[in-house]
C-alpha positions as a printed Julia matrix, in Angstrom:
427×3 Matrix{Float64}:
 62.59  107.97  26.69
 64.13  109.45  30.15
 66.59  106.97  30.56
 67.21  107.89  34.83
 69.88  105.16  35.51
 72.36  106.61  33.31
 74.76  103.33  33.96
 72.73  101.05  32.46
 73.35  102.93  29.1
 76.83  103.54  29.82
 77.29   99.66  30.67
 75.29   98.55  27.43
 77.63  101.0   25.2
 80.61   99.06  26.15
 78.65   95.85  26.14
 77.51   96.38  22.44
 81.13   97.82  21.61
 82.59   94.69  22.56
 79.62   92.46  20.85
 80.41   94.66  17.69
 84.19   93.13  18.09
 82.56   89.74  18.63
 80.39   90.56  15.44
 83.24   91.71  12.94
 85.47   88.44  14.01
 82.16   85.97  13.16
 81.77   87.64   9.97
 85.14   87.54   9.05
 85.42   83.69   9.68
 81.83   83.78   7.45
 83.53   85.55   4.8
 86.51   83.93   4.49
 84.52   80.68   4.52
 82.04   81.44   1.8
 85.05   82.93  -0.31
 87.5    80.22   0.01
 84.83   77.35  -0.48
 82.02   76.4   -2.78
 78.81   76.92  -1.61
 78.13   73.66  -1.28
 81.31   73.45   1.15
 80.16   76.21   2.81
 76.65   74.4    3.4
 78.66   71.94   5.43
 80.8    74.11   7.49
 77.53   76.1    8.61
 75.78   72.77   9.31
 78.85   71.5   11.5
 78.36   74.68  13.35
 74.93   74.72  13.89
 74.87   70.75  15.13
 77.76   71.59  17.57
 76.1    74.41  19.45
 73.11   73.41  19.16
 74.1    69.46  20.8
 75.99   71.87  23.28
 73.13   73.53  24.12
 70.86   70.75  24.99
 73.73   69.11  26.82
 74.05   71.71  29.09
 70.41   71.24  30.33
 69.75   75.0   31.23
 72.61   75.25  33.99
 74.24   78.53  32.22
 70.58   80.1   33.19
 70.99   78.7   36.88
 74.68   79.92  37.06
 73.58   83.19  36.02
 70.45   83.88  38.11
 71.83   82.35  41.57
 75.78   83.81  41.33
 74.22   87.38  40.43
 72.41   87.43  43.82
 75.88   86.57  45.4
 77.5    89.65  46.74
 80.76   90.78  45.12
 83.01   90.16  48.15
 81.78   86.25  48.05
 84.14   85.0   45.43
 85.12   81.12  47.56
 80.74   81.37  46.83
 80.58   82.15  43.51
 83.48   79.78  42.85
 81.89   76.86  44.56
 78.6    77.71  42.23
 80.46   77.0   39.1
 82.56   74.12  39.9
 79.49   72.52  40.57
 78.08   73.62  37.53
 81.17   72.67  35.36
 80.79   69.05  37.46
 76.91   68.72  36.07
 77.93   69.83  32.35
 80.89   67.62  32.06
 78.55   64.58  32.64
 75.75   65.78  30.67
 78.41   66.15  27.8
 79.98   63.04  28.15
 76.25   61.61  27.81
 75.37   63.67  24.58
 79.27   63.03  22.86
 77.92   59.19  23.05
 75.07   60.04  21.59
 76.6    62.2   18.41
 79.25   58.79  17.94
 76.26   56.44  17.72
 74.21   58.7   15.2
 76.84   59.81  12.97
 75.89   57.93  10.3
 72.6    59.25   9.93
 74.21   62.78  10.51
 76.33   61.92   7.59
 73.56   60.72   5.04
 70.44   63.19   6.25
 72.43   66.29   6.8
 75.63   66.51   4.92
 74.0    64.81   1.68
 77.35   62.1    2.58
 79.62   64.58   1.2
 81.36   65.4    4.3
 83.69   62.74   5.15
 83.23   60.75   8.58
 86.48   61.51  10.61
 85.8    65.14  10.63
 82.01   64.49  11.95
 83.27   62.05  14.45
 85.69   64.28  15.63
 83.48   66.93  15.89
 81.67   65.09  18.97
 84.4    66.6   20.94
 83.49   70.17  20.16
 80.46   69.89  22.36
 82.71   69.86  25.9
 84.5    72.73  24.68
 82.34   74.99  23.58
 80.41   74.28  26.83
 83.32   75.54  28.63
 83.31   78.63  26.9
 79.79   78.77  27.28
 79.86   78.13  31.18
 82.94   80.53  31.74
 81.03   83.13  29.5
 77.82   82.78  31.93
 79.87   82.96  34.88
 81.48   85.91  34.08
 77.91   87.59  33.06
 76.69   86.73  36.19
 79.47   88.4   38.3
 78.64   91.73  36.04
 82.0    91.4   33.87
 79.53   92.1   30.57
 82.57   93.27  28.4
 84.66   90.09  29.45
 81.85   87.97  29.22
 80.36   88.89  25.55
 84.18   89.11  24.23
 84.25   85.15  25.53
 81.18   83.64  23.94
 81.23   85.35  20.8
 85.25   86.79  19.86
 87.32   84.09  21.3
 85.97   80.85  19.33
 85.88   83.24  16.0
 89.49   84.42  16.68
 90.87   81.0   17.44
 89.12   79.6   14.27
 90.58   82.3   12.19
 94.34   81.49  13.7
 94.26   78.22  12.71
 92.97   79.1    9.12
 95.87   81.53   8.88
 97.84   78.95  10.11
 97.57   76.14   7.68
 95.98   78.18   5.27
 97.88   75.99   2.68
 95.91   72.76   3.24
 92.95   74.56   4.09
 90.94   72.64   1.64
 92.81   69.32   1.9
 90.7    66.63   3.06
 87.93   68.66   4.83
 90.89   70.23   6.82
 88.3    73.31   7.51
 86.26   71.18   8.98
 89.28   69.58  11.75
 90.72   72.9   12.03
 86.73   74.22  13.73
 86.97   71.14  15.78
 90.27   72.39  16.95
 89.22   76.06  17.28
 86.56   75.38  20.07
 89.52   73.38  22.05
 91.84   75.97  21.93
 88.88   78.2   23.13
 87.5    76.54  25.74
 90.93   76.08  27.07
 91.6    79.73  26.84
 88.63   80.44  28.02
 89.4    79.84  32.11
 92.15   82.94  31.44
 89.73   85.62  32.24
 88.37   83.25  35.73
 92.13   83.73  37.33
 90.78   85.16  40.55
 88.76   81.78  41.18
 91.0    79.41  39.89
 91.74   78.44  44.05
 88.23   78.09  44.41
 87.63   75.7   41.15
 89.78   72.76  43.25
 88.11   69.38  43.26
 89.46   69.22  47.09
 87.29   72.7   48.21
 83.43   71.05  49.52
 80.64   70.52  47.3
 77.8    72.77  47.47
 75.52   71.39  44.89
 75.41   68.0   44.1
 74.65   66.85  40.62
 71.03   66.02  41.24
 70.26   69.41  42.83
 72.02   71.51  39.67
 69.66   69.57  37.81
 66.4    69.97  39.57
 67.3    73.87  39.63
 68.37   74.16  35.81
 65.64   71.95  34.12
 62.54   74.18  34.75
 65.21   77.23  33.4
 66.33   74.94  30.19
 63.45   75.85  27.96
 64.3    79.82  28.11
 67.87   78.89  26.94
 67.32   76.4   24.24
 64.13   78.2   22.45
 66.61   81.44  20.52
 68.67   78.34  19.36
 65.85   75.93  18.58
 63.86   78.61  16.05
 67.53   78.42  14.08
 68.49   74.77  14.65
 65.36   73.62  13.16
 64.87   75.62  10.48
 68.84   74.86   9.51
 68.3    71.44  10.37
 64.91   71.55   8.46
 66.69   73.22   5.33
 69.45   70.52   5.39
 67.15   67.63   5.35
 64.55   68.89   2.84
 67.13   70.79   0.52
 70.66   70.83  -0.49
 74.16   71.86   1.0
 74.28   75.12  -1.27
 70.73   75.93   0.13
 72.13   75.08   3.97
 74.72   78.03   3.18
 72.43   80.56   1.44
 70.06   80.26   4.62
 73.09   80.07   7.3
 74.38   83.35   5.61
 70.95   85.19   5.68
 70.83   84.1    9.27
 73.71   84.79  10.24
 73.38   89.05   8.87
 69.82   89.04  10.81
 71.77   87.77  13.69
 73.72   91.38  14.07
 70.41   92.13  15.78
 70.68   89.66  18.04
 74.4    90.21  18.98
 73.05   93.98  20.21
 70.03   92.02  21.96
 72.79   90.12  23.64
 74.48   93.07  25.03
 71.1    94.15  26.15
 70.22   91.07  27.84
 73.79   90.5   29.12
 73.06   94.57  30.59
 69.68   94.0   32.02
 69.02   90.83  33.39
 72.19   90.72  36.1
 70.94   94.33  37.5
 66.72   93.25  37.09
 67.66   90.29  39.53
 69.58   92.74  41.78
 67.14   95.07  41.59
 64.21   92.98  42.17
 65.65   91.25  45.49
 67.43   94.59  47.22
 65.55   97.78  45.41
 61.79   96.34  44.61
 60.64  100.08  44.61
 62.81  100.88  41.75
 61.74   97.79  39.47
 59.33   99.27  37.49
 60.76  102.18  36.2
 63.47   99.85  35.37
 61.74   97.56  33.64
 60.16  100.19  31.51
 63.08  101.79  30.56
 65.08   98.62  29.6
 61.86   97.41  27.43
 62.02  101.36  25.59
 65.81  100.71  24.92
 65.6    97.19  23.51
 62.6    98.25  21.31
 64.34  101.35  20.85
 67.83   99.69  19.84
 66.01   96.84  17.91
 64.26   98.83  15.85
 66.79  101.32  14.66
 69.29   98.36  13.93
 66.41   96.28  11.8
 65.64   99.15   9.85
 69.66   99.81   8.9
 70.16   96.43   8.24
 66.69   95.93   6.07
 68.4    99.3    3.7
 71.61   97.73   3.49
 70.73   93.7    2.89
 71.74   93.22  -0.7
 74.85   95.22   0.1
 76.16   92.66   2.67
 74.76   89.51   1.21
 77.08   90.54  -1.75
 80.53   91.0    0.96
 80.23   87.29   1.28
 79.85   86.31  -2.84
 77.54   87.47  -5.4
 75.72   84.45  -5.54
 74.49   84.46  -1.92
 72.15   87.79  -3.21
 69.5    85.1   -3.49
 68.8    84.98  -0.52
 68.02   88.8   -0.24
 64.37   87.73   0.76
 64.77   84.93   3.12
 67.33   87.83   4.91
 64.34   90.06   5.09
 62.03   88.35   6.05
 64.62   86.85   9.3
 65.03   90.55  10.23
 62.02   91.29  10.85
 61.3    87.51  12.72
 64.45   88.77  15.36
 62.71   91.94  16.01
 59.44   90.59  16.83
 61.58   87.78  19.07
 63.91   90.88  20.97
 60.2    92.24  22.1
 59.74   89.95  24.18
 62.7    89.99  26.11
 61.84   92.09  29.39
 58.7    90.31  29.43
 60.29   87.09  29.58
 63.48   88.08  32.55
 60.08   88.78  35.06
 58.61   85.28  33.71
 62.09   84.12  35.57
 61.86   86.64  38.05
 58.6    85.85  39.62
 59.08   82.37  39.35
 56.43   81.59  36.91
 58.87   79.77  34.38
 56.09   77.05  33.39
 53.98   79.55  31.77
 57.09   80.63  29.97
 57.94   77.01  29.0
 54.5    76.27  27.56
 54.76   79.34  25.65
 58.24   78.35  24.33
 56.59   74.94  23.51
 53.83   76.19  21.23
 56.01   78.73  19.57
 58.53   75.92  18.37
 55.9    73.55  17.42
 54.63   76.1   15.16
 57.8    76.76  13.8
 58.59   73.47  13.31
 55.29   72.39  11.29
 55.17   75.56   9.38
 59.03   75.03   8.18
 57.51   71.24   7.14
 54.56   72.96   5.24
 56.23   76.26   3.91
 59.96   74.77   3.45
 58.66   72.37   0.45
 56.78   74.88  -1.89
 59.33   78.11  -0.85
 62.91   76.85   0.04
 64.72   78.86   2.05
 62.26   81.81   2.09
 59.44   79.52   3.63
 61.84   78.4    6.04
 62.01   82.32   7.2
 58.77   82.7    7.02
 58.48   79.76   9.9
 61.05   81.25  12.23
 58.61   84.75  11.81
 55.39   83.43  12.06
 56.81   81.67  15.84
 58.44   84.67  16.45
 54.99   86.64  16.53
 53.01   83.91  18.05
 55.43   84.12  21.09
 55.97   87.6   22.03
 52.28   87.82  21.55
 51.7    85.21  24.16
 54.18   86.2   26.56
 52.6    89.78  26.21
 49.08   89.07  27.11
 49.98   86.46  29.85
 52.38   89.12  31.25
 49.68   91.55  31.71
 47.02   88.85  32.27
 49.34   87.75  35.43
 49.9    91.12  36.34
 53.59   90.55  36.89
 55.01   93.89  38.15
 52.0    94.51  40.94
 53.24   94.94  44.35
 56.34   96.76  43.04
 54.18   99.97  41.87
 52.06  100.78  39.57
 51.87   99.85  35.59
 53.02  103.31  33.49
């Protein structure tokens, strides 16, 4: 490929370097985790995660999506703007959260009893609840700063800063590590200390985060702007949150960590995907509204260097599975299939990724949704039929099979819609 706009693969080096960082401090939280605990502890630490982030997630209703697409058509200079956009977004998050935190408190005894086979003890669960307002702060401050075109900044948020304040606290009171579930308090603890840490990198707009400065958005018009976008940010987590959630219900703790581990090595795909995306989509926007003449060479040159990228990284990672299952212990080789099998599921999913940003673009998000919708609906029955009879491996098998079915989908309607006419012709 002729890449022309040499700073888009300058910008996505130093994007992926600083996902690589992010990478190395996730796995090293992993490893000490599955090294320190019993699988079956393990299984619950992993589950913890996933219900956090994912709860987060939902509670934050798509507005990360809306931060990012209307503050990256905000010129540089406007910083009192792009303040004023994420003070209202922090305003509609903070009451979504409060609304979901209620929600985890009134469940968690079916948490307890479906999910953690009632091994895990309830204080640390209840206490979790918290963890969704904090990582959404991370989350929002991460988006924020993606939107504005700080990539480095903004990657090194999301994914290094929980990891490294997790790790601290481990070090920390490594003693009584495994006292009482203290792993479990001591996660709870690590997404405070992040989301607190967290507004550090937003110093230039702290003046312009004051309750006192005028609201721009109220929060019935953040919502009617991020709801239509929520789909596109919830469906990456979904595939994983209900196959985890899936594996957890079905199966046992020690199964919960055998998956979480697989998924978490396919995931190093993902993390380059991220710089990608975190690359492309802020300069697709700007290139869409100010330099329509130029979108689609763009386009096609982003879509070569994610397949490109993607592919190079799957294979690697395919030669090298048993290798990396065994870092974590030798008994998580087991799941040397399941790993295999989620590889190739994320490269199918990165595919579709271009396709998807000029879903956004062209303001034809309910296609997107509907596509979103069947893809998870298929992934959800097939991890019901497959997850029995297979374990862990069927539940892989799920995640690939909805995988496929969407970047088909989004493929043919892309074309079928003929989404890049008026801005020059189709190479």
């Amino acid at each position: 490929m002729n890449l022309q706009n040499p700073s888009l693969l300058i910008t996505t080096i130093l994007s992926t370097i600083a996902r690589f960082a992010g990478v190395g401090l996730n796995f090293a939280v992993a490893i000490t985790l599955t090294r320190t605990l019993s699988i079956s502890e393990a299984g619950m630490v992993f589950m913890l995660m996933t219900l956090v982030t994912g709860v987060s997630l939902f509670s934050r209703l798509g507005v990360e999506q809306w931060l990012v697409r209307d503050v990256a058509r905000v010129a540089e200079t406007e910083t009192s703007l792009q303040g004023a956009y994420l003070r209202d977004a922090y305003r509609m998050v903070l009451v979504s959260s409060g609304i979901f935190i209620l929600g985890w408190l009134v469940f968690t005894p079916l948490l307890q009893h479906w999910l953690f086979d009632d091994a895990i003890h309830m204080m640390p669960l209840l206490l979790a609840a918290s963890g969704i307002l904090f990582f959404n702060l991370v989350m929002m401050n991460s988006s924020f700063l993606k939107a504005i075109r700080h990539t480095s900044e903004s990657i090194l948020v999301q994914n290094s800063l929980p990891a490294v304040t997790y790790m601290l606290l481990m070090v920390v009171f490594w003693a009584v590590l495994r006292e009482n579930q203290h792993y479990l308090l001591l996660y709870t603890a690590s997404l405070l200390l992040a989301g607190l840490a967290s507004f550090y990198w937003l110093r230039p707009w702290w003046d312009s985060l004051r309750p006192a400065t005028a609201t721009r958005f109220n929060i019935k018009d953040v919502l009617q702007q991020s709801l239509p976008l929520a789909p596109v940010s919830f469906f990456s987590f979904l595939m994983l949150w209900a196959d985890t959630l899936l594996t957890g219900l079905l199966l046992k703790n020690a199964d919960v960590a055998l998956f979480t581990v697989a998924a978490r090595l396919s995931f190093v795909s993902l993390f380059f995907l991220g710089a990608l995306d975190a690359t492309i989509y802020p300069r697709l926007l700007k290139i869409h509204k100010h330099h329509p003449e130029q979108l689609v060479r763009f386009f096609w040159q982003a879509t070569g260097l994610v397949a490109g990228v993607l592919g190079a990284v799957t294979l690697l990672l395919l030669l090298l599975g048993d290798t990396l299952l065994e870092v974590f212990k030798p008994e998580y080789l087991q799941a040397g299939t399941t790993l295999a099998i989620l590889l190739v599921a994320q490269l199918a999913r990165a595919l579709s990724l271009t396709f998807s940003f000029m879903f956004i673009i062209q303001e034809q998000v309910r296609y997107l949704n509907i596509m979103l919708g069947i893809a998870l609906a298929v992934d959800v029955t097939a991890n019901l039929v497959l997850i029995p009879p297979y374990g862990i491996e069927g539940a892989a098998g799920a995640t690939l099979l909805a995988n496929l079915v969407l970047t088909g989908s989004v493929a043919v309607l892309f074309f079928k819609n003929r989404l890049l006419d008026g801005h020059g012709k189709l190479l």
